[in-house]
C-alpha positions in Angstrom: -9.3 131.2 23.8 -13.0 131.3 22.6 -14.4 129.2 20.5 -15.9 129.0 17.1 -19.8 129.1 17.1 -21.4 127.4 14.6 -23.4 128.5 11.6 -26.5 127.2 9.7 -24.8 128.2 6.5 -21.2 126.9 7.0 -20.1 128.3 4.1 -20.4 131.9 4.7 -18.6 131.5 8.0 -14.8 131.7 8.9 -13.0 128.5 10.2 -9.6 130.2 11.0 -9.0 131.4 14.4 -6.9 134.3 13.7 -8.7 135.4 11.0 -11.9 135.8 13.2 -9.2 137.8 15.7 -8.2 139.6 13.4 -11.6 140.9 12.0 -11.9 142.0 15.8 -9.7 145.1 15.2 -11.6 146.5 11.8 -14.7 147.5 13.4 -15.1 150.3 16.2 -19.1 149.6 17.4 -20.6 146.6 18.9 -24.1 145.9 20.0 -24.2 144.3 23.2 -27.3 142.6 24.2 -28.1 142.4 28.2 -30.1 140.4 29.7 -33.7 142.3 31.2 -37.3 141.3 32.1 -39.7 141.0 29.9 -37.6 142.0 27.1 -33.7 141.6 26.6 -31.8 145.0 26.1 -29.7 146.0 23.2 -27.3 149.6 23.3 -24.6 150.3 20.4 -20.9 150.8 22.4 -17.5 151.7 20.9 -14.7 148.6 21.4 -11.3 147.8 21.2 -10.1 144.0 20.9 -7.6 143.2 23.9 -5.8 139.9 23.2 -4.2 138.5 26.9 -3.2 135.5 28.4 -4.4 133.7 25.5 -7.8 135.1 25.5 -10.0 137.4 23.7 -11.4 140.9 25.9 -13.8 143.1 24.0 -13.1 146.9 25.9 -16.1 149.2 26.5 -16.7 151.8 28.6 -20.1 153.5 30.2 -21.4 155.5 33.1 -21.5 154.1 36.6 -25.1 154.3 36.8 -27.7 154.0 34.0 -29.2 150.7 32.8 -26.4 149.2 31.5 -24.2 149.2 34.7 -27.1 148.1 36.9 -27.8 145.0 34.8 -24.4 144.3 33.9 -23.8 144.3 37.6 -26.9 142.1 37.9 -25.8 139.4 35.4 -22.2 140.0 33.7 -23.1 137.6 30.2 -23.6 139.2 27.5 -24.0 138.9 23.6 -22.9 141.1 21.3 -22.6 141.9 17.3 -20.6 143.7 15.3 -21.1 145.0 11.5 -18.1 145.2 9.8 -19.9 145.7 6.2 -23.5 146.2 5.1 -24.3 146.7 1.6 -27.6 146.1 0.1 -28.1 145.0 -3.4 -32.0 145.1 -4.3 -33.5 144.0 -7.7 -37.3 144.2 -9.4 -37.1 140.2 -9.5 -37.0 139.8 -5.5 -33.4 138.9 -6.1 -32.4 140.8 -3.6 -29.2 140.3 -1.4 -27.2 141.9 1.4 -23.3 141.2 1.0 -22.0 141.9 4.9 -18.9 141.2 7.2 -20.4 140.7 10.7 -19.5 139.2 14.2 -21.1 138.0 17.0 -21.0 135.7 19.8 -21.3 135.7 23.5 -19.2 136.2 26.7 -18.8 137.6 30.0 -18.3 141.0 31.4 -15.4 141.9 33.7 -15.6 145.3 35.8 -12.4 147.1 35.8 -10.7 149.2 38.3 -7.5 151.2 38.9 -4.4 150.3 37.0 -6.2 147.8 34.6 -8.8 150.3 33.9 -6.4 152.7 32.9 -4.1 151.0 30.6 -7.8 149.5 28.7 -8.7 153.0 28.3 -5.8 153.6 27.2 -6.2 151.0 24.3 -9.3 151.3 23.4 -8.4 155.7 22.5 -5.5 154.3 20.7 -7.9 151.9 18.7 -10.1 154.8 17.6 -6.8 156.9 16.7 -5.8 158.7 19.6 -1.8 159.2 18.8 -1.1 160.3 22.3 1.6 158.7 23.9 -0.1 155.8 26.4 1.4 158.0 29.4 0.3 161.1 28.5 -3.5 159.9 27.8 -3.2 158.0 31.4 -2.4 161.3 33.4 -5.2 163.0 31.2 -7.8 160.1 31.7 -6.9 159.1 35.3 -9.9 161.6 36.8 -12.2 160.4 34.4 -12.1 157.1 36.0 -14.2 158.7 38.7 -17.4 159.1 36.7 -16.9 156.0 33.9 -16.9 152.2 34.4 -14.7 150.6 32.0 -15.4 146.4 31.2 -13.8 143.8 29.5 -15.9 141.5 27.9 -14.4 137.8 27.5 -15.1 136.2 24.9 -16.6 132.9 25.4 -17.9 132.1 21.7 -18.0 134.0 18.4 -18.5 134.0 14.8 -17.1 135.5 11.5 -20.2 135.5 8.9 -19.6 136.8 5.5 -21.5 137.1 2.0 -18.3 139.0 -0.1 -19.3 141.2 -2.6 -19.1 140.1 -6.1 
Protein backbone atom coordinates (compact mmCIF):
# COMPACT_ATOMS: atom_id res chain seq x y z
CA UNK A 1 0.00 0.00 0.00
CA UNK A 2 1.28 3.67 -0.49
CA UNK A 3 2.33 5.68 1.92
CA UNK A 4 1.55 8.79 3.71
CA UNK A 5 3.45 11.90 2.51
CA UNK A 6 4.18 14.29 4.84
CA UNK A 7 2.99 17.81 5.35
CA UNK A 8 4.47 21.12 6.49
CA UNK A 9 1.27 21.79 8.37
CA UNK A 10 0.65 18.37 10.10
CA UNK A 11 -2.37 19.45 11.26
CA UNK A 12 -4.37 20.00 8.33
CA UNK A 13 -3.41 16.61 7.05
CA UNK A 14 -5.03 13.01 7.52
CA UNK A 15 -3.06 10.30 9.42
CA UNK A 16 -5.63 7.47 8.81
CA UNK A 17 -5.11 5.20 5.96
CA UNK A 18 -8.46 4.41 5.03
CA UNK A 19 -9.70 7.62 5.45
CA UNK A 20 -7.24 9.05 2.74
CA UNK A 21 -8.71 5.71 0.58
CA UNK A 22 -11.65 6.58 1.08
CA UNK A 23 -11.52 10.33 0.06
CA UNK A 24 -10.24 8.54 -3.28
CA UNK A 25 -13.78 7.74 -4.35
CA UNK A 26 -15.50 11.41 -3.78
CA UNK A 27 -13.80 13.12 -6.46
CA UNK A 28 -14.07 12.39 -10.28
CA UNK A 29 -11.01 14.72 -11.85
CA UNK A 30 -7.31 14.51 -11.15
CA UNK A 31 -4.49 16.55 -12.45
CA UNK A 32 -1.70 14.53 -13.43
CA UNK A 33 1.56 16.09 -13.86
CA UNK A 34 4.11 14.46 -16.52
CA UNK A 35 7.27 14.85 -16.69
CA UNK A 36 8.54 17.15 -20.20
CA UNK A 37 11.54 19.34 -21.16
CA UNK A 38 11.92 22.45 -20.27
CA UNK A 39 8.69 22.59 -18.56
CA UNK A 40 6.72 19.67 -16.70
CA UNK A 41 3.17 19.10 -18.23
CA UNK A 42 -0.07 19.27 -16.41
CA UNK A 43 -3.72 17.87 -18.17
CA UNK A 44 -7.11 17.55 -15.92
CA UNK A 45 -8.28 13.52 -16.47
CA UNK A 46 -11.50 11.82 -15.05
CA UNK A 47 -10.55 8.75 -12.37
CA UNK A 48 -11.78 6.03 -10.57
CA UNK A 49 -9.98 4.54 -7.32
CA UNK A 50 -9.16 0.68 -7.99
CA UNK A 51 -8.20 -0.93 -4.63
CA UNK A 52 -6.18 -4.57 -5.59
CA UNK A 53 -3.85 -6.77 -4.10
CA UNK A 54 -3.41 -4.40 -1.35
CA UNK A 55 -2.64 -1.45 -3.42
CA UNK A 56 -4.02 1.70 -4.53
CA UNK A 57 -4.56 2.13 -8.81
CA UNK A 58 -5.89 5.56 -9.86
CA UNK A 59 -7.90 4.55 -13.52
CA UNK A 60 -7.63 7.07 -16.44
CA UNK A 61 -8.03 6.78 -19.85
CA UNK A 62 -6.75 8.87 -23.10
CA UNK A 63 -5.98 8.64 -26.79
CA UNK A 64 -3.22 6.42 -28.09
CA UNK A 65 -1.35 9.26 -29.48
CA UNK A 66 -1.24 12.82 -28.27
CA UNK A 67 1.21 14.11 -25.69
CA UNK A 68 0.17 12.39 -22.94
CA UNK A 69 0.71 8.82 -24.30
CA UNK A 70 3.98 9.70 -25.83
CA UNK A 71 5.43 10.89 -22.52
CA UNK A 72 3.77 8.57 -20.40
CA UNK A 73 5.34 5.91 -22.60
CA UNK A 74 8.62 7.85 -22.22
CA UNK A 75 8.61 7.94 -18.35
CA UNK A 76 5.54 6.21 -16.56
CA UNK A 77 5.94 8.46 -12.93
CA UNK A 78 3.65 10.72 -12.47
CA UNK A 79 2.09 13.29 -9.86
CA UNK A 80 -1.11 14.06 -9.60
CA UNK A 81 -3.86 16.27 -7.47
CA UNK A 82 -7.14 16.06 -6.79
CA UNK A 83 -9.72 18.91 -5.49
CA UNK A 84 -12.25 17.58 -3.54
CA UNK A 85 -13.54 21.13 -2.10
CA UNK A 86 -12.53 24.71 -2.84
CA UNK A 87 -14.24 27.44 -1.22
CA UNK A 88 -12.88 30.89 -0.94
CA UNK A 89 -13.61 33.12 1.99
CA UNK A 90 -12.10 36.72 1.30
CA UNK A 91 -12.27 39.71 3.77
CA UNK A 92 -11.36 43.78 3.58
CA UNK A 93 -8.72 42.98 6.46
CA UNK A 94 -6.51 40.48 4.18
CA UNK A 95 -8.06 37.79 6.34
CA UNK A 96 -8.61 35.88 3.75
CA UNK A 97 -8.78 32.05 3.67
CA UNK A 98 -9.54 29.08 1.31
CA UNK A 99 -11.28 26.06 3.35
CA UNK A 100 -10.46 22.87 0.67
CA UNK A 101 -10.39 19.00 0.64
CA UNK A 102 -7.50 18.09 -1.74
CA UNK A 103 -5.15 15.12 -2.60
CA UNK A 104 -2.10 14.59 -4.08
CA UNK A 105 0.83 12.43 -4.28
CA UNK A 106 2.89 10.51 -6.72
CA UNK A 107 3.08 7.12 -8.47
CA UNK A 108 3.55 5.11 -11.45
CA UNK A 109 1.66 4.57 -14.61
CA UNK A 110 0.67 1.13 -15.82
CA UNK A 111 -0.46 0.64 -19.60
CA UNK A 112 -3.40 -1.60 -19.88
CA UNK A 113 -4.47 -4.08 -22.42
CA UNK A 114 -7.19 -6.60 -23.24
CA UNK A 115 -9.15 -8.20 -20.42
CA UNK A 116 -7.70 -5.77 -17.61
CA UNK A 117 -8.41 -2.80 -19.71
CA UNK A 118 -11.82 -3.80 -20.02
CA UNK A 119 -12.99 -4.56 -16.61
CA UNK A 120 -10.98 -0.80 -15.56
CA UNK A 121 -13.18 0.78 -18.05
CA UNK A 122 -15.62 -0.86 -16.78
CA UNK A 123 -15.09 0.70 -13.17
CA UNK A 124 -14.19 3.81 -13.86
CA UNK A 125 -18.14 4.28 -16.03
CA UNK A 126 -19.47 2.80 -13.02
CA UNK A 127 -17.62 5.45 -10.83
CA UNK A 128 -19.10 8.35 -12.80
CA UNK A 129 -22.69 6.60 -12.71
CA UNK A 130 -23.05 4.44 -15.43
CA UNK A 131 -25.79 1.78 -14.08
CA UNK A 132 -25.15 -0.57 -16.87
CA UNK A 133 -24.66 -3.89 -15.97
CA UNK A 134 -20.57 -4.55 -16.04
CA UNK A 135 -21.26 -7.10 -19.04
CA UNK A 136 -23.31 -5.15 -21.00
CA UNK A 137 -20.90 -1.90 -20.90
CA UNK A 138 -17.88 -4.55 -21.77
CA UNK A 139 -19.66 -5.76 -25.11
CA UNK A 140 -20.44 -1.93 -25.70
CA UNK A 141 -16.90 -0.69 -24.88
CA UNK A 142 -14.82 -3.63 -26.20
CA UNK A 143 -14.18 -1.65 -29.86
CA UNK A 144 -13.37 1.36 -28.17
CA UNK A 145 -10.37 -0.30 -26.87
CA UNK A 146 -9.05 0.14 -30.39
CA UNK A 147 -8.71 3.98 -30.38
CA UNK A 148 -8.22 4.64 -26.22
CA UNK A 149 -5.31 3.66 -23.94
CA UNK A 150 -6.52 2.97 -20.55
CA UNK A 151 -3.70 3.28 -17.30
CA UNK A 152 -3.62 2.57 -13.93
CA UNK A 153 -1.66 4.75 -11.92
CA UNK A 154 -0.12 3.09 -8.63
CA UNK A 155 0.10 4.89 -6.09
CA UNK A 156 3.40 5.19 -4.56
CA UNK A 157 2.72 8.29 -1.97
CA UNK A 158 -0.17 10.57 -1.25
CA UNK A 159 -1.72 13.03 0.97
CA UNK A 160 -5.21 14.08 2.41
CA UNK A 161 -4.88 18.04 3.15
CA UNK A 162 -7.81 19.76 4.69
CA UNK A 163 -8.84 23.31 6.09
CA UNK A 164 -12.86 22.34 7.10
CA UNK A 165 -15.14 24.89 6.86
CA UNK A 166 -16.17 26.61 9.92
Amino acid sequence: MFTLAPLRRSARGCTDLNAVIAAFTEGREMTLALKDEPYPYAVTVNYAPLVRDNELYLIFHGARSGRKYELLRRCPQAAFAVTLRSVLHLTEDCRSSNYFKSLAGDGEVEFLSGAQALDALTILMHHHGSKAPADRLKVSMQPMLQAAQIWALKVRTAALKEHPLP
